[in-house]
N, C-alpha and C positions, 0 to 999 in steps of 0.2 A: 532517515530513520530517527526516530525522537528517542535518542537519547539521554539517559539523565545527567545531572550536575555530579553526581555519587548516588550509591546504594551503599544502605546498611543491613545485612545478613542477619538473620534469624531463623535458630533449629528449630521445629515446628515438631511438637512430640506431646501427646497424649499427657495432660496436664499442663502442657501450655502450646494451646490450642489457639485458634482465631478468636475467641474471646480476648486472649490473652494477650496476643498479638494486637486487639484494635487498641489496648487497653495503653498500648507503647505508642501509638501512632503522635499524640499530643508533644513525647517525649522526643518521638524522634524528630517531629519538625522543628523542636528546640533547637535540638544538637545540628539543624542545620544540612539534613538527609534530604536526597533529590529524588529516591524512591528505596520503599521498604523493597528487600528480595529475602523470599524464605523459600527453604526448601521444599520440598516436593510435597504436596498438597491435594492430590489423587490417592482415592482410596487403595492402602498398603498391609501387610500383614498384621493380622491383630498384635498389638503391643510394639510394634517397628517404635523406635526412637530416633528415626532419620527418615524413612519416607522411601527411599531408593528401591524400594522392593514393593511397588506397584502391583495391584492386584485384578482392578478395575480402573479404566480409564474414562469411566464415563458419568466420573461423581465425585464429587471435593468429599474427601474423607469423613465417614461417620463419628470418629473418634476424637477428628480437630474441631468438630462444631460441625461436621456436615452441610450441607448446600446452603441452607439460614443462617449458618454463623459464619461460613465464605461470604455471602451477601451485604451482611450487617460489615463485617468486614473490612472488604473491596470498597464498602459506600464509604466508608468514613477514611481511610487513606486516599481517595479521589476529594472527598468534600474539603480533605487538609490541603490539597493542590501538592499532591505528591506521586510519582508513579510506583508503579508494582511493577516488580520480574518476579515470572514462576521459574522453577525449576525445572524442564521438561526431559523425560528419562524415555528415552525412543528406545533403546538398544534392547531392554528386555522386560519381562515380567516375574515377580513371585510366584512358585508354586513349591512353596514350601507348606502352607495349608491350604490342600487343593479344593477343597471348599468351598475358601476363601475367594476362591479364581474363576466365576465363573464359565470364563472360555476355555481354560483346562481343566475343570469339571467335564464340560461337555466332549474333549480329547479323550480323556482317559474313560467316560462313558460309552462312547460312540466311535470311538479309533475315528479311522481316516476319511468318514462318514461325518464328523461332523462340522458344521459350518464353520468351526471353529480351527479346524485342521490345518488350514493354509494361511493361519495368522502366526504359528510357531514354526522354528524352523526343524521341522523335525527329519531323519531319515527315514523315510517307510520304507525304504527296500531291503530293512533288514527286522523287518516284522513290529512286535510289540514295543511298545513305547517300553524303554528302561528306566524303574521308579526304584534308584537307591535309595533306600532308607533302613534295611532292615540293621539288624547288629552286624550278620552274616547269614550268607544264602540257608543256612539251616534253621532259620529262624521263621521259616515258613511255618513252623508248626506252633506259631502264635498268633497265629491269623484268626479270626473268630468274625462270624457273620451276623450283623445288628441289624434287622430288617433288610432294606435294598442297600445296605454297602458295607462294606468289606473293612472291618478293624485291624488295625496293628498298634496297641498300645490305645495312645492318644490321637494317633492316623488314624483318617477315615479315607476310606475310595470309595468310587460309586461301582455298583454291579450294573453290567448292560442291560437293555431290556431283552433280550434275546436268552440270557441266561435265568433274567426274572419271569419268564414265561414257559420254562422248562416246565413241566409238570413233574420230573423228579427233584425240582430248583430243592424243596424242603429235605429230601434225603441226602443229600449233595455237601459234603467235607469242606470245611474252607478252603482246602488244599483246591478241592475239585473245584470248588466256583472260582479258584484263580487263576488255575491253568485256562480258564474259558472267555479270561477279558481280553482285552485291546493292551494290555501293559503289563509290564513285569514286574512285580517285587523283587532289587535283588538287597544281597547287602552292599554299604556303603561304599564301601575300599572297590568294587567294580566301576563304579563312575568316572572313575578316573581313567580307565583302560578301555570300557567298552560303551561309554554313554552315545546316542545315537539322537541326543537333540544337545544344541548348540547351547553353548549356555554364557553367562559373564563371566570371564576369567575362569576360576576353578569352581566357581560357586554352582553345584548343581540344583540347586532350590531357584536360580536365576533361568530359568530357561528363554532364549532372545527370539525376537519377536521379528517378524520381515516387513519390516516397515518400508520394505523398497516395493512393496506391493502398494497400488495407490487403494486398492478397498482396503489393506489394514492399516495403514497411513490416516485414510478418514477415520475409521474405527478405534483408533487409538488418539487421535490429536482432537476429534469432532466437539469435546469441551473446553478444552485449552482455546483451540480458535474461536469458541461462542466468545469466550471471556476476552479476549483481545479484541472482536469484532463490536464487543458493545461497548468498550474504553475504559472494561475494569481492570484488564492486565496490557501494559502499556511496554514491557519487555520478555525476552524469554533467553533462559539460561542452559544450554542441551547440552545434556551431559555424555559422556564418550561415545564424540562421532567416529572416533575411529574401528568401533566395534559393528558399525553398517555396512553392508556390504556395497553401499555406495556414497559416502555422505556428502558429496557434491550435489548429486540428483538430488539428494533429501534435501538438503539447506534450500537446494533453488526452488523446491517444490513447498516448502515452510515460509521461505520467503514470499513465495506468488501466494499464499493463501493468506499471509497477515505482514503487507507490503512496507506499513508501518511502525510495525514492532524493531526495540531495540534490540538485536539478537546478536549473541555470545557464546562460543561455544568453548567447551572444556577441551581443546586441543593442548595438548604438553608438546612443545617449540623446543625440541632440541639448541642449541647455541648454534647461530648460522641459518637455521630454517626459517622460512616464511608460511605463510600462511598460502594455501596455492591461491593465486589472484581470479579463479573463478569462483570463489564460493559467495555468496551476498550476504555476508556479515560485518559486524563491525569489527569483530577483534575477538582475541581471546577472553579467558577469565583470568588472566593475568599473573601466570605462575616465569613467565618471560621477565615482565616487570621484576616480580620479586627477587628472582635470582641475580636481578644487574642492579637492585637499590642494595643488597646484602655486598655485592662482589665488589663497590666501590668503596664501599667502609671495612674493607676485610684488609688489615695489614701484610702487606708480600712478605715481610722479613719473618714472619711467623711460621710458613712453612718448615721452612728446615726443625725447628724444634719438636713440632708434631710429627712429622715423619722419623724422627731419631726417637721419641717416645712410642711412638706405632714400632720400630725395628724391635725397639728395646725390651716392651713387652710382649715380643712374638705376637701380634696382630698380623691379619695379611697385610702386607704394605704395597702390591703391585694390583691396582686396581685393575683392567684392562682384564687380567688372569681371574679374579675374582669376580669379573661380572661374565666369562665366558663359560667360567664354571658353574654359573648360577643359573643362567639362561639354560645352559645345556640339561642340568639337573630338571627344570621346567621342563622342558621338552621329553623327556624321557622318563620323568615321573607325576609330571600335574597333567599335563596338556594330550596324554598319550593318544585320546580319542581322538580330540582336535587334530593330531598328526595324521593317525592311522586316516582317517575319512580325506583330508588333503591328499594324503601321497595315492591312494585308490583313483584318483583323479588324473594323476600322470600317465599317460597312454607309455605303452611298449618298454615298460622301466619295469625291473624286477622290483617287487612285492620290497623288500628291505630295503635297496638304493634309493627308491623313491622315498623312503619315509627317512631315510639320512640325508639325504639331498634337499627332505622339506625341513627338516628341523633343523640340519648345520643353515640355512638361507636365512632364516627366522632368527637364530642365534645372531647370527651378524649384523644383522642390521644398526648402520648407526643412528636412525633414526626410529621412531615408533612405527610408521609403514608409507608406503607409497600410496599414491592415488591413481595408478593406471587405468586406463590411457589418456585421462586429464592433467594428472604433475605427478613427479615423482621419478623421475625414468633415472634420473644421476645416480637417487639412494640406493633404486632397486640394482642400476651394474654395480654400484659399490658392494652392495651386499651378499652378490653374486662373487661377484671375482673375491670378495675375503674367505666367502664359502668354498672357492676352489682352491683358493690358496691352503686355506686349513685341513682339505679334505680330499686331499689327490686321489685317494681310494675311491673315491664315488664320482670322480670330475664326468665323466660323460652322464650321469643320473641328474647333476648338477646343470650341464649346461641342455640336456633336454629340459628338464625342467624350466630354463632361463628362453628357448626357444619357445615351448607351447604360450610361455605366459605372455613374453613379448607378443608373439603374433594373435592370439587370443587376448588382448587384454580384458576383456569383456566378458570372457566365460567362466564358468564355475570355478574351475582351479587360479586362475589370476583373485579370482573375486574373494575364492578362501583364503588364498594365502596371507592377502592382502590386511583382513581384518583380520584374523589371528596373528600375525607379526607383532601387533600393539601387544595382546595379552600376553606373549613370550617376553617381550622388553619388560612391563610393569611389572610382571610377578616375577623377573627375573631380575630386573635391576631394581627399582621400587623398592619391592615387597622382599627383597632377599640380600642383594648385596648393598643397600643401605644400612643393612641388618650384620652385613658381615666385614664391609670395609671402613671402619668407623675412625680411621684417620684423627678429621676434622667434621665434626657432626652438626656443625650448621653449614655444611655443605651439600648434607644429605636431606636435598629439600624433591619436593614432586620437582622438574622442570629443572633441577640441576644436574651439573656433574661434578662431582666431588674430586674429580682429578685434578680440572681446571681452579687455580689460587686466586677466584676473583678477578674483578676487571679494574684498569685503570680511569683515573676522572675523564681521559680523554674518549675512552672508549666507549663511557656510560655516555658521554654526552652524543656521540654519535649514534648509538643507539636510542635515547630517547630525541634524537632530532630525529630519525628516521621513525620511530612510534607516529610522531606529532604529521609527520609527513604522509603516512600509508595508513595507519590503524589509528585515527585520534580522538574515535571513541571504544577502541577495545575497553575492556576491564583492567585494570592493576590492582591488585591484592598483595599483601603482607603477610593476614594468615585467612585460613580458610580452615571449612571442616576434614579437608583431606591431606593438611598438611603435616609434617611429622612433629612440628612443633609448632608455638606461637610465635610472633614475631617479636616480644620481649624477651623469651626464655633464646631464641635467635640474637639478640641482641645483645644479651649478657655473654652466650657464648663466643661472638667476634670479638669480645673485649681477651678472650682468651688466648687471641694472636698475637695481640700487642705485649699480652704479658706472657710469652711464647716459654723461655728459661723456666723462669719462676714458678710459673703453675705446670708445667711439664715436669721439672726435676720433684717436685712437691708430691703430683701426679703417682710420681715413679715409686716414691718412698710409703707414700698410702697406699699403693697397690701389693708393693714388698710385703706390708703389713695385713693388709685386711681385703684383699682383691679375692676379684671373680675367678673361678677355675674353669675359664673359657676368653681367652685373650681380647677378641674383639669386643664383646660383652661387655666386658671389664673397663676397657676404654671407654665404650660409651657410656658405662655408668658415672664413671666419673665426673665425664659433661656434663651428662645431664644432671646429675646432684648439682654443682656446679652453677646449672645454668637456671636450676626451678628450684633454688634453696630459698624461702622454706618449701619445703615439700612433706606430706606427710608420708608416714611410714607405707601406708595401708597404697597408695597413689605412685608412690615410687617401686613399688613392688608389682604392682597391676604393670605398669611399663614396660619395666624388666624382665617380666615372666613373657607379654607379648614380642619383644623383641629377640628373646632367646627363641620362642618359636616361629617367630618371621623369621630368622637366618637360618633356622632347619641345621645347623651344626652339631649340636646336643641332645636337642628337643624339639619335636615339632607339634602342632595343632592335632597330629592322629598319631601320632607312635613319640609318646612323653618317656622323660626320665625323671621319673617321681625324685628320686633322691639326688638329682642336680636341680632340680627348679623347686624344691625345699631350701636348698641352698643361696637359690639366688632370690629366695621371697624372704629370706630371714635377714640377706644382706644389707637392707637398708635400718633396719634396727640395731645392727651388729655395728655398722659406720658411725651411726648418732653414739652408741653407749663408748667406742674405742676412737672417737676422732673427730667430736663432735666439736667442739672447744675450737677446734683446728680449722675445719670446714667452713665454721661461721667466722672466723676470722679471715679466709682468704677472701668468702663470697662479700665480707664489707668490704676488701681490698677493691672489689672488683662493683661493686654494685651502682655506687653514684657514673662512673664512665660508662656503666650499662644503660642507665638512665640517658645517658647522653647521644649513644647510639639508636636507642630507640627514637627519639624525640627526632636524632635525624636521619634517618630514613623515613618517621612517618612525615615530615614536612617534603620529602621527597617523594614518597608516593601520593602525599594528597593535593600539590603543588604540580607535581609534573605532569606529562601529556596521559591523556586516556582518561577513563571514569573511574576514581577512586574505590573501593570498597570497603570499608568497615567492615570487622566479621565481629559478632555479638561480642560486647564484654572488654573489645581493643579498646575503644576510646580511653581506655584507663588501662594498667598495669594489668598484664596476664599473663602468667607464666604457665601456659595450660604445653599438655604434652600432646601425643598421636592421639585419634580418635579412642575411646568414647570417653579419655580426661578432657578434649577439648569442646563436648555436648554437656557440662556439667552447669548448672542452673547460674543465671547472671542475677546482679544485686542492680535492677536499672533504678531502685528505687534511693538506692545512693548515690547515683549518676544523676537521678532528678535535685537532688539533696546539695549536689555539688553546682549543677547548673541557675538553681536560685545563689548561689554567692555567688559566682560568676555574674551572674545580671547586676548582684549589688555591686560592679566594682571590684571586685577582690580579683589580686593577681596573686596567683598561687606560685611557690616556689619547687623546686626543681627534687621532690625529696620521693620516700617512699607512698605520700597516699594515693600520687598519683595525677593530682587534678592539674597538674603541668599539662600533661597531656592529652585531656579530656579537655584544657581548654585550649591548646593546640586545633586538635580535631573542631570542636565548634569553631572556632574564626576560621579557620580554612573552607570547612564543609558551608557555613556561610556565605562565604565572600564568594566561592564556587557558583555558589547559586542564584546568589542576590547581581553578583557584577560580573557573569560569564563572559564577557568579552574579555577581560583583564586574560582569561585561561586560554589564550590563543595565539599559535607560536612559539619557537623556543630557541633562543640564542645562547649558546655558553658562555657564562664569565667567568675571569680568571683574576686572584687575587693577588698582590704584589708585595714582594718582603719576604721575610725570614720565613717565616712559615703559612706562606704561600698556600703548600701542598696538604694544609690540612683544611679547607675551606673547599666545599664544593656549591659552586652558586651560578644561577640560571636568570636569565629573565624570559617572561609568558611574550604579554603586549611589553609595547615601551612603557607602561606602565606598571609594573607588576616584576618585583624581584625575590627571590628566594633564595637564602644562604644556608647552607647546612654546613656543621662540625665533624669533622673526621680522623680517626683514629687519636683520639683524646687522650691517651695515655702519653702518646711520645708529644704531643703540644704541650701537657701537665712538666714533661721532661726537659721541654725546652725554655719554660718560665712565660708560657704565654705566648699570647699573640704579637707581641713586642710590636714596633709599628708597621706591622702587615695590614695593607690596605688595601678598600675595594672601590672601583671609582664606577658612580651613580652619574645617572644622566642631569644635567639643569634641571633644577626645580624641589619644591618643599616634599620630601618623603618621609611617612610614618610608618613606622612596624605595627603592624594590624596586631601582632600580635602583643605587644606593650603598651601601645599608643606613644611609643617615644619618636620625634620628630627629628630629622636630619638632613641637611642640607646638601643637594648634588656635589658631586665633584669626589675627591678621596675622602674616602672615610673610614677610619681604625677601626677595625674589626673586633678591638679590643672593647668598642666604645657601641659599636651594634650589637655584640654578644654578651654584655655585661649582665644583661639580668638570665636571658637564658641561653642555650647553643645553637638556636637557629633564627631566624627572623626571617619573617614575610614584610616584604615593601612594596607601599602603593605611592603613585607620586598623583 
C-alpha cells in the first residue's frame, strides 16, 4: 500500500472550499507534507461545517467548489508530487434535510417500494418509517400542504403519488394526507424509544446505511473508487467501522476494489487491543499513538494530589462506578430503540430479560465490541460473565443470550449487538463520563483511559517497537477533529502533574472562592482555564456549557437548566474580574515547561514509527478545545510568513510565538520524506547519569536518533541535566534540527539540549 511520509488535516467547510484548499497546496509542500487529508468531501447537508453528514455519495460537494473545483484540486496536489486521503463515512447518511437526500426522498415517497429502500437500514415490519421532528406529537396540527409535499415549519416531505392522484388529494387536511404516507411525523423526544431505522449513535437525522450489501457498497463508494482508480485520491480514511455490521468483510471488499490505496481506519484500541489481524489495513488513525506519547510524559507522582483534590472537591473519584453508571443511563435512556429491536431478537427470553440481558452485555464491555466469529471471542466472555456477575437477576436471559450469539455468530442478533456495543461505550464513556470523571483531564482523551496514570519510558518503547513491528504505516496523531482537546492545551495540562501540590492546593482555594456549583465541572474548569489561558470569555463559556451537557448531571442538550448554565456561561468573566491577576500568574508558572512538553511529544510522534499527522493549525501553538473551538479558521498565511525566515536561516527560540515548533514540524516532516529510509526501525536508548529518567530517546536506522525531554519541571528541580549522557554510535552527527554537529561516543545531554528540548540526529 503507498503510503505516505505524513498527512496534514484540513476541515473542509463552506468558505474554505477546494479552492481554498488548492490555494495551501504550495504551502503545504513547504512545510514538508507527504499528502494533504481533508475531510469528507461528498455532498452533505446544506451549511455542514464538517462534512460527516453525507447526503449524496455520488458528487464532490456543490458547496466546496463541486466536481470542477475537486478537479482543479486533486490536479494541483498530484502536480506538487503529494498524496491525498479522503475521509470516507460508510456507516451512515444525513436526512436531516430530506430533500437534500435524494435516496431518502425517494424512502419516505415511495416507502418500501422504493429502490432506494434496501440501502437504509430500516425496520418495515413495524409499518411507517418514524420521522421525529415535530416539537410534540400534537404538533401535527402545523402541518400545511405546499403543492406535492408536506410542510412543517421549514421541513418539507414529499407526498406519494398515490395520495397525489386521489381525486379528493385537494379536499384532503394536512392531517389526512399524512396519515396516508409511507412515514410518520412524530415529535422528537419519541426517537429515542421507538425509532425503527438504525441510526449514528443517538443522532436521528443520521440514519445508517448497509453497506454490507455489495449493490449499496457500489452505490455509495462508486466515486470514491473513480478517484482512487484514476490516481487523484491515493489514500482513504473510514470512519467508524465499528458501526457496520461487518467491517471485516467491508475493509477486505474496499481493499479488493482500490488494492493500492493507503487505508486507515478510525478504530478506538482500547490499552492491550489489537487490531483483528484479518482486516487489510495499514493501522489506525492514531488515537493508540496519542494516548502512549501523552502517558510517557505524564508524571506518576502527580496522581495522588489530583485524586485528594478530586475527594476534596466532592467530584466522583471511582471511575469504574462512573463509567457503569453512565453506560447504563445510555442504555436505558439514549439507545432505548437500539435495545428494544436487539433484545426482540433473542428467541424464548421474556420481553424485559432479554432487553436487561442486552443492555447489562453492552454496558460491560471492556472493549468498544467484538468482531464475531472473525476476533473478539476473549472481549465478548469477558463482557458476558461481568454481565452475570452484575446481574444475577437475569443470568439465565444472559447466558441464552451469550448461547444464541456464540452459536449464531453470523445472524442478526450477534450482528446487532455487536455494532451497537461501540455506540453504548462512546456515548457512555466518551461522550459522558469524560464529562463527569474529570479527575485529570488530559487523560480524558478519545482512545484513553483516564484511570490508567500513564505509561512508563519502558513500556512506551515496547509499544512503539511493536507499532514499527505490526502497524508501521498506521496513523499517529496528537490532535484531531474529534479530540477533546488539542495537543498544546494537552500539553500545558501534564505540566500540571509535575506541579501536582501547588496547583491542586491553589486549585482548592479558587474553587472555595469562585467555583462551579456542580463538582466535576468545576474541576475541569479549572484545567481547562488552566490549560487554553489566554482563552476568551465568549470560547470558554461555549465549552463549559457543552461539557455540562455532555455529563447530563445538571443539564442536558434536551431538558436544560436555564438558571445553572447562566451560571456556568457567566463563570468565566466572573474568574477573569475576581482572580484574574492570579490565574495569569500561575499559567506563566506553568507555560514555558508547557512548551517543553509539547515540542516533546511532537518530536515523538513525528520521529516515531507510523505516519505522522498534522491536524490544521498544530504546526504552531494551539490551544483549541472539543469540537467546533477546534474547526475555528487557521492563520497559514503567518505560517507562510514564518516559513520564509526559516529558509533565510533564522533559528527561532523556544518562546510563545511559536515558530520553535513550526520549525520543528518542517525538518521532521522533511527529512520524513526527502530520506525515508533513515524512518525505519526502532531501537530504544537509554540515558546515563543523574537524570537519566527525564530523557526519552530512540534511534529509527543506525542512522537516525531522536531525543525528547520529560517531565521538566522536576529536571528544572534538580539544576539540569548535570553530566547525564547519551552514547551515539562512531561517526560525525548533526541535529537536523540546529545544524549543530557532535561527535559519536558519550555526549551530555546538557550539550545536545542547549538550544532546545529535543534534538533529531543524523549521522
Amino acid at each position: 500500500m503507498s503510503a505516505p511520509s505524513s498527512t496534514y488535516r484540513l476541515q473542509l467547510r463552506p468558505g474554505f472550499g477546494f479552492a481554498e484548499a488548492q490555494a495551501l497546496v504550495p504551502y503545504l509542500r513547504d512545510l514538508g507534507v507527504g499528502a494533504v487529508y481533508v475531510s469528507p468531501v461528498l455532498d452533505a447537508t446544506p451549511g455542514s461545517t464538517h462534512g460527516y453528514d453525507v447526503t449524496d455519495p455520488t458528487r464532490a460537494r456543490p458547496e466546496l467548489g463541486g466536481p470542477e473545483g475537486w478537479d482543479a484540486f486533486t490536479a494541483t496536489v498530484r502536480d506538487a508530487g503529494l498524496g491525498l486521503v479522503v475521509d470516507v463515512v460508510p456507516n451512515h447518511m444525513s436526512v436531516e434535510v430530506p430533500h437534500a437526500n435524494p435516496w431518502w426522498w425517494s424512502v419516505l415517497a415511495e416507502g418500501e417500494a422504493s429502490p432506494w429502500a434496501g440501502h437504509f437500514d430500516v425496520d418495515w415490519s413495524r409499518g411507517r418509517v418514524l420521522v421525529p421532528v415535530l416539537g410534540d406529537d400534537a404538533d401535527v396540527a402545523e402541518l400545511a400542504v405546499d403543492g406535492d409535499e408536506l410542510t412543517y415549519y421549514d421541513h418539507r416531505f414529499p407526498i406519494d403519488a398515490g395520495t397525489l392522484a386521489d381525486p379528493s388529494f385537494a379536499s384532503m387536511t394536512p392531517q389526512q394526507v399524512h396519515d396516508r404516507q409511507h412515514y410518520e411525523l412524530v415529535g422528537w423526544r419519541r426517537g429515542g424509544s421507538e425509532l425503527n431505522y438504525r441510526r449514528f449513535f443517538d443522532i436521528t437525522t443520521l440514519a445508517a446505511v448497509r453497506v454490507e450489501d455489495p449493490d449499496v457498497f457500489d452505490d455509495t463508494h462508486r466515486e470514491v473508487l473513480r478517484w482512487v482508480e484514476e490516481g487523484r485520491v491515493t489514500g482513504l480514511r473510514i470512519d467508524h467501522p465499528d458501526g457496520l455490521s461487518d467491517p471485516g468483510g467491508y475493509l477486505r471488499l474496499l481493499h479488493e476494489a482500490a488494492p493500492d490505496a493507503w487505508l486507515v481506519v478510525e478504530k478506538i484500541l482500547h490499552p492491550g487491543e489489537e487490531l483483528p489481524t484479518t482486516w487489510p489495513v495499514d493501522g489506525t488513525t492514531g488515537y493508540d499513538a496519542m494516548r502512549e506519547v501523552a502517558g510517557v510524559l505524564l508524571d506518576p507522582a502527580g496522581e495522588a494530589p489530583w485524586q485528594a483534590l478530586t475527594e476534596r472537591l466532592g467530584a466522583p473519584a471511582d471511575y469504574a462506578a462512573v463509567e457503569e453508571d453512565a453506560r447504563r443511563m445510555v442504555t436505558q435512556k439514549v439507545l432505548v430503540a437500539e435495545v428494544r429491536r436487539i433484545a426482540a431478537l433473542l428467541r424464548d427470553v421474556p420481553e424485559e430479560a432479554a432487553r436487561t440481558a442486552v443492555a447489562e452485555t453492552m454496558v460491560a464491555f471492556g472493549v468498544y465490541r467484538s468482531y464475531l466469529p472473525e476476533a473478539g471471542r476473549e472481549a465478548w466472555d469477558a463482557a458476558i460473565e461481568r454481565a452475570r456477575t452484575r446481574r444475577p437477576d437475569v443470568d439465565p436471559a444472559i447466558r441464552a443470550l451469550d448461547v444464541q450469539v456464540t452459536e449464531e455468530p453470523t445472524g442478526e442478533l450477534a450482528t446487532r449487538i455487536q455494532q451497537t456495543s461501540g455506540m453504548v461505550v462512546a456515548k457512555g464513556t466518551e461522550d459522558t463520563t469524560f464529562y463527569r470523571f474529570t479527575r485529570f483531564a488530559a487523560l480524558n482523551e478519545v482512545g484513553g483511559s483516564p484511570d490508567v496514570w500513564g505509561v512508563d519510558v519502558e513500556g512506551f518503547h515496547a509499544l512503539a517497537a511493536a507499532r514499527e513491528a505490526d502497524h508501521p504505516t498506521a496513523m499517529t496523531a496528537l490532535t484531531t477533529h474529534d479530540t477533546k482537546r488539542s495537543e498544546d492545551t494537552r500539553a500545558r495540562m501534564l505540566v500540571l502533574a509535575e506541579l501536582g501540590e501547588e496547583v491542586t492546593s491553589t486549585v482548592a482555594d479558587w474553587s472555595a472562592r469562585c467555583g462551579i456549583d456542580e463538582p466535576a465541572l468545576d474541576l475541569l474548569a479549572w484545567q481547562t482555564l488552566l490549560g487554553a489561558w489566554p482563552i476568551s470569555d465568549e470560547r470558554l463559556s461555549d465549552y463549559l456549557l457543552k461539557a455540562a451537557r455532555e455529563s447530563k448531571v445538571r443539564t442536558t442538550w434536551t431538558e436544560t437548566d436555564e438558571a445553572f448554565e447562566e451560571s456556568v456561561a457567566a463563570w468565566p468573566a466572573r474568574v477573569r474580574a475576581e482572580l484574574g491577576p492570579q490565574v495569569q500568574a500561575l499559567v506563566g508558572r506553568v507555560q514555558a515547561f508547557g512548551w517543553t512538553v509539547s515540542l516533546s511529544q511532537k518530536l515523538l510522534q513525528l520521529a516515531g514509527p507510523g505516519v505522522p499527522d498534522v491536524y490544521q493549525g498544530t504546526e504552531g501553538w494551539d490551544f483549541s478545545l472539543v469540537d467546533p473551538d477546534n474547526r475555528r479558521p487557521v492563520d497559514h498565511e503567518a505560517f507562510r510568513t514564518l516559513l520564509r525566515r526559516l529558509d533565510d536561516g533564522w533559528l527561532p527560540q523556544v518562546d510563545a510565538s511559536g515558530a520553535a515548533k513550526t520549525s520543528l514540524v518542517r525538518r521532521v516532516l522533511t527529512l520524513r520524506r526527502d530520506e525515508p529510509a533513515l524512518f525505519r526501525g526502532y531501537t530504544p536508548l537509554a540515558a546515563s547519569g543523574e537524570a537519566a529518567d527525564h530523557a526519552v530517546a530512540f534511534a529509527r536506522s543506525a542512522d537516525l536518533v531522536a531525543v525528547a525531554t520529560r517531565l521538566p519541571v522536576g529536571l528544572e528541580r534538580r539544576g539540569g541535566w548535570g553530566g547525564t549522557t547519551l552514547s551515539l554510535a562512531p561517526g560525525a552527527w548533526t541535529d537536523t534540527l540546529t545544524g549543530e554537529a557532535f561527535d559519536g561516543g558519550d555526549v551530555r545531554l546538557a550539550d545536545l539540549l542547549a538550544t532546545y528540548p529535543v534534538a533529531l540526529l543524523t549521522r
